[in-house]
C-alpha positions, 0 to 999 in steps of 0.5 A: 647435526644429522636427525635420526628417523625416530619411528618407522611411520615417520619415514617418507617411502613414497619418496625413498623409492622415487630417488632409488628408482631413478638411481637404479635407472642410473646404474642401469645406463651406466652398467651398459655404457661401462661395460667394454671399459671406462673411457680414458678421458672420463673427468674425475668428477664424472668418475667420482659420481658414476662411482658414487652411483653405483655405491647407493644402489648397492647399499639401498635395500628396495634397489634392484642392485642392493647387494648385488655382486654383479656391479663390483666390477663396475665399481672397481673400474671406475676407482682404478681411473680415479686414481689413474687420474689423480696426479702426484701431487694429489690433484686432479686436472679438470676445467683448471690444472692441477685444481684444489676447488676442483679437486674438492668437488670430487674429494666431496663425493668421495667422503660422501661415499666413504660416509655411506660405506660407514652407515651400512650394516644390512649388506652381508659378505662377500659385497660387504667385504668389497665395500671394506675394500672399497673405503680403504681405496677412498681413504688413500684418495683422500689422504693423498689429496690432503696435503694440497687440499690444505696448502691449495688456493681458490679462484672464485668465491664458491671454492672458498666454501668447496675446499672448505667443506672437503677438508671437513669431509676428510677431517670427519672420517680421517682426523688430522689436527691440521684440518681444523685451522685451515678450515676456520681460515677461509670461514674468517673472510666471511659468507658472502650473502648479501641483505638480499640473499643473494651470494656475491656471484649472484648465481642460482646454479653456484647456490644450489651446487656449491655454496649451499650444500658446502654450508650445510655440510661444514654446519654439520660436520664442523658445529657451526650452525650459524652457517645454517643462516645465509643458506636458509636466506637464499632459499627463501629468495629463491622462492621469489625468483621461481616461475610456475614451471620450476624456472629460475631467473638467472639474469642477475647472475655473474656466472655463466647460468645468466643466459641459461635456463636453470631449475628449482629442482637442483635445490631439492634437498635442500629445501627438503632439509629446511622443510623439516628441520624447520617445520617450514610450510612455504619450504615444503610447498618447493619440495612438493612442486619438485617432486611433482615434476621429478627430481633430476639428479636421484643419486645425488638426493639419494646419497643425502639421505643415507648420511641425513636421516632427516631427509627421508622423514614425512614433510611437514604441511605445505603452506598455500602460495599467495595469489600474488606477491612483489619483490625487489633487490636493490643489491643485485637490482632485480625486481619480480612481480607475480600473479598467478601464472604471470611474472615480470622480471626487471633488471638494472643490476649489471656489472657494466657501467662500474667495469666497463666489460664484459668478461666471466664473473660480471653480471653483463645481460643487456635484458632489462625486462622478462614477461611470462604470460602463462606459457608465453614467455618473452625471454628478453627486452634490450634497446640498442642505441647506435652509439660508438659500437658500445652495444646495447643498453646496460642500466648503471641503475634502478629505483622504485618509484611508486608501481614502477621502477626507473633505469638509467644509464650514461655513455660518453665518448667523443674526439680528441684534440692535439696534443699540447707542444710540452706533450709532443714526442720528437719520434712520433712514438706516444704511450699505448693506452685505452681510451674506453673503447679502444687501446691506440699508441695516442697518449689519450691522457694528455688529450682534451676530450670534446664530448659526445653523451647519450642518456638513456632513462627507461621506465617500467610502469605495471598497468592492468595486464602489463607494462608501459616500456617508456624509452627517453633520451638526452644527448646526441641523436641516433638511431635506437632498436628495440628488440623483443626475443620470444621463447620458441614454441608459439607464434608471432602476429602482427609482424613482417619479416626482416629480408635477410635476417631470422628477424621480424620487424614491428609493422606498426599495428597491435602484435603478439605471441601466442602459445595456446591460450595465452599471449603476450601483446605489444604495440606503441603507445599513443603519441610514439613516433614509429619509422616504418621506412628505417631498417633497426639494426641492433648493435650487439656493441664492438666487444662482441664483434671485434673477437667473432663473438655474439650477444644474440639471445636465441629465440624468435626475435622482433626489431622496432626501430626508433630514434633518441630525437622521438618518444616511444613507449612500448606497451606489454598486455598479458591476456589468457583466453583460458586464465588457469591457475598454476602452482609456483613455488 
């Protein structure tokens, strides 16, 4: 799979000497922080690339480091804690115990690193007979993590994909007949990328760090280039969830990256790879942008290029990115809208209303809507009716109709009747249980329920320059908040302060956020029925509260209060005193 440089000319230097400069940059900062000794609490993962840092440096011959002898000792150090950390079992104890997924991640850099010691040719003794000693210290590594790498289990999807690729890795340098079927048994359940493109976490971050990079390496390394095929599908989705600033919308993710802000540059190398052996203009149009802005992570990119020669070839063309486009996901529930500099992003997807919790691996952000508005940037739209502390808005669906979509969610409690004579306890003692919200010792299910219901429809409906937010209700009457949160860096107007809270309450008039020359403005719509004598309180809902817990968006937060008796349409108009241009990916 690997595409050998054909011609000099064909080599990106520019480019080559960007990934060594910030590597050596690296080491720089590793030689001085190492210097006394490595820390005896330093992760293996961490060693492992401090490790593998040291290695492309070494090897790299426009590096200040190429061939230098001076940082062996660094090198050797750092190995001597990687195997003082590796347990007897062959394992390495990081986020998880004794951890095969994790133990992968840091048997991959290894290979990786064993791979490059391979390629080398141009590094003369006594540094080549280092890096020999080097590879032999790896391949023990390796050989005695393989016995638990094949026996190992996962517990989350990606790792399938981690463990995979690590066994590949090991089998490619040290072949071992084993290797193959254990391989090909965790490929059998199937990559799980929807239609969409989107991998079943739904998690740019997972996508760029392991899902992705194991594919292609077990494409590579096992012959299976259809692996190729669900990687190339979530890039070209990522492009669509890409601001003009490198930003990725995570808010569809089940992972921890939802309520994290995450680059496109993490995806370097690999649109880099699909840029070229693609000849794919949209795919270098990304690679381009990443470079403008500087890659992070130069070690990692450098190493790719010393075992993909592709990697360091000319890119092809960039293709012009489009004035504007339009995408939605029905599988994850997420529709984007761009325009230039100014996006929209709405959510129905959540996990919520099918789990009914919040909890690692579901998709549980309250944020149904995001606006940018060149540098003004609304993080979060959440509504919060009080309705038995079950917290705010989470829509169970979305739909498109016409320029507009419609999320809508159902809730439902109530009280309980007694129970009926056959059901009666003579002890007073009744099955523990949870009812929805709560556990209690009630037998809630031999009890009639008498309902209380709360319907919520919210509908989005793209005007020129913004939305209309239209919020209605069916059900029982209460009291509902409405909460904008602003990215810091700019300046509200046309709001007050709420006593005793970081907050800002909407006065009734038109409001904005403005950072610069662009702004966010909101007001109500004709016809909505503002409160200006009630104070909104936002629930973040009991299963938050009940731990010491938070659904707190940071930023600079508005409250509007409304309630579920009353109309109330928000309207969101995007204005620019300076409309610029701006490249996204």
């Amino acid at each position: 799979m690997a595409v050998r440089v054909r011609q000099e000319t064909e080599t990106d230097h520019a480019y080559i000497a960007l990934l060594v400069t910030g590597s050596d940059a690296v080491v720089a900062e590793l030689a001085v922080s190492l210097a006394a000794e490595v820390p005896a609490d330093l992760p293996h993962r961490e060693t492992m690339r401090a490790a593998l840092s040291v290695l492309c440096v070494l090897v790299s011959p426009t590096s200040r480091w190429f061939a230098d002898a001076g940082v062996l000792p660094l090198l050797s150090a750092l190995l001597d804690h990687l195997e003082q950390s590796q347990g007897a079992n062959g394992l390495f104890d990081g986020d998880n115990l004794s951890s095969p997924p994790d133990t992968s991640f840091t048997i991959n850099d290894l290979c990786l690193a064993h791979e490059i010691i391979a390629e080398q040719s141009g590094v003369a003794a006594p540094v080549a007979d280092a890096l020999r000693e080097v590879a032999g210290r790896l391949q023990a590594i390796a050989a005695c993590a393989l016995p638990a790498l094949l026996a190992g289990g996962v517990h989350t999807p990606n790792h399938r994909w981690e463990i995979a690729s690590a066994l590949a890795r090991i089998g490619d340098r040290w072949p071992d007949p084993r290797i193959a079927g254990r391989v090909d048994a965790w490929l059998r359940e199937g990559i799980d990328v929807d239609g969409d493109g989107f991998y079943s976490e739904q998690s740019p971050n997972y996508a760029a760090y392991v899902s992705n990079p194991s594919l292609m390496a077990l494409a590579r390394l096992v012959d299976r280039p259809e692996l190729l095929g669900p990687v190339r599908q979530n890039l070209r989705t990522t492009i669509t969830l890409t601001e003009a600033d490198g930003e990725v919308e995570t808010v569809q993710s089940r992972r921890q990256d939802q309520r994290e802000v995450f680059s496109v540059r993490s995806f370097l190398s690999q649109y880099r790879w699909f840029a070229l052996a693609d000849q794919d203009g949209d795919f270098a149009r990304v690679v381009e942008q990443i470079v403008a802005a500087g890659p992070t992570e130069p070690v990692r990119h450098l190493a790719e290029v010393l075992v993909e020669p592709i990697l360091a070839r000319l890119l092809p063309s960039a293709a012009p990115l489009a004035s504007a486009d339009d995408a939605f996901y029905p599988t994850v529930g997420l529709a984007r809208r761009r325009d230039g500099r100014n996006t929209l992003s709405v959510f129905g997807g959540g996990d919520f209303a099918r789990t009914r919790r919040i909890a690692s691996g579901l998709a549980n952000s309250a944020v149904f809507l995001r606006m940018r508005q060149g540098d003004a940037i609304l993080d979060a739209l959440r509504v919060s009716p009080q309705f038995f502390d079950l917290g705010a808005f989470r829509a169970s669906s979305i739909e498109q109709h016409g320029d507009g979509f419609v999320l809508r969610e159902h809730r439902s409690s109530g009280y309980y009747q007694p129970l009926a004579t056959a059901d009666l306890s003579r002890t007073g003692e009744y099955r523990l249980g949870d009812e929805g919200r709560f556990f209690a010792s009630m037998g809630f299910d031999r009890r009639e329920l008498s309902p209380i219901t709360l319907d919520t429809t919210v509908t989005v409906t793209q005007v020129a320059a913004g939305v209309d937010v239209g919020l209605a209700f069916d059900g029982v009457l209460t009291d509902v908040a409405i909460e904008l949160v602003f990215r810091p860096g700019g300046v509200l107007e046309g709001v007050a302060p709420l006593p005793g809270t970081d907050a800002f309450v909407f006065t009734g008039g038109p409001a904005g956020y403005r950072v610069g020359d662009d702004v966010i403005e909101f007001t109500a719509a004709a016809g909505s029925v503002l409160l200006p004598g009630r104070r909104p309180r936002f629930d973040e809902g009991e299963m938050f509260g009940y731990v010491g817990g938070t659904d707190r968006i940071p930023g600079l937060r508005v409250l509007i209060a409304a309630r579920t008796d009353a109309p109330f349409t928000l309207e969101l108009r995007g204005a620019s005193a300076h409309p610029q241009t701006g490249e996204t990916a």
